[in-house]
C-alpha positions as CSV (number, residue, x, y, z in Angstrom):
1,X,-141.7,131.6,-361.1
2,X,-139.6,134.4,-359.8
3,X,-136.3,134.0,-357.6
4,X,-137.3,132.8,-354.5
5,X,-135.5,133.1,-351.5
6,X,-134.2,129.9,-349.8
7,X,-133.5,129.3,-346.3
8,X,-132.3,126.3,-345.2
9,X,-133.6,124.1,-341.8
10,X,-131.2,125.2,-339.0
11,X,-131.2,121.4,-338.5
12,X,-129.8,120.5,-341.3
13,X,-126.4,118.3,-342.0
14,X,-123.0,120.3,-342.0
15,X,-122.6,118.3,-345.0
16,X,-126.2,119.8,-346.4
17,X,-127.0,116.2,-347.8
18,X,-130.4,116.1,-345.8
19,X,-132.1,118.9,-345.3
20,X,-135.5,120.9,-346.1
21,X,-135.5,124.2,-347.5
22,X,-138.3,126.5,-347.7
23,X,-139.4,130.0,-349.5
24,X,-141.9,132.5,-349.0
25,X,-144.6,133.3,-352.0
26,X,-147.0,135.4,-351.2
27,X,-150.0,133.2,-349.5
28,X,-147.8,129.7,-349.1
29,X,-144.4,127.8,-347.8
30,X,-142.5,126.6,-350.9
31,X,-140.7,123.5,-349.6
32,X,-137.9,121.6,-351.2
33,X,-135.1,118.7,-350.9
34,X,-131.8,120.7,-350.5
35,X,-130.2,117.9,-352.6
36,X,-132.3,118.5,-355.9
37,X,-132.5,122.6,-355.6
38,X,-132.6,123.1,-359.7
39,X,-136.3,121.5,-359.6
40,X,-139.6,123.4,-358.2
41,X,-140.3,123.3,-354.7
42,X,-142.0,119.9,-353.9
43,X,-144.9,121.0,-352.4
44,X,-146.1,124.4,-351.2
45,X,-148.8,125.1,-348.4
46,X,-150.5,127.8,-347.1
47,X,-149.2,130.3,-344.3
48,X,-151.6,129.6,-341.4
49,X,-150.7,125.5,-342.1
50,X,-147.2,126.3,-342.0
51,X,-147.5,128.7,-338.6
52,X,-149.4,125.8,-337.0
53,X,-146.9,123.5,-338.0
54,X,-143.6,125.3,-336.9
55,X,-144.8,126.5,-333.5
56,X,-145.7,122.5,-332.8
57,X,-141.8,122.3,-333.2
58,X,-141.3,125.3,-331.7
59,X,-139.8,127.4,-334.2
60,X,-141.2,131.1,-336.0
61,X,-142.8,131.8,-339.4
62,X,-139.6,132.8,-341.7
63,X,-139.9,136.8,-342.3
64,X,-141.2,137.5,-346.0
């Protein structure tokens, strides 16, 4: 797997001890536990499940 670029939850801890981070590839959402970032993302899902799922929350698709 290439480098993927990370971005953390804006509502994350200051501390960065709970958070979700996700990555862009290709098709899908990689998404991960901030607090283990040295293993693969723990799931991954596809774009239009991810849209649906961050505009119920209220928050944009991360640019690619």
């Amino acid at each position: 797997m290439t480098e993927l670029q990370w971005r953390k939850s804006s509502y994350s801890e200051a501390a960065g001890n709970a958070c979700v981070e996700i990555a862009a590839v290709g098709p899908l959402i990689a998404i991960r536990d901030s607090k283990d970032p040295l293993h693969l993302p723990s799931t991954a899902v596809g774009r239009a499940a991810w849209t649906k799922f961050t505009e119920a929350l209220g928050h944009p698709l991360p640019p690619r």
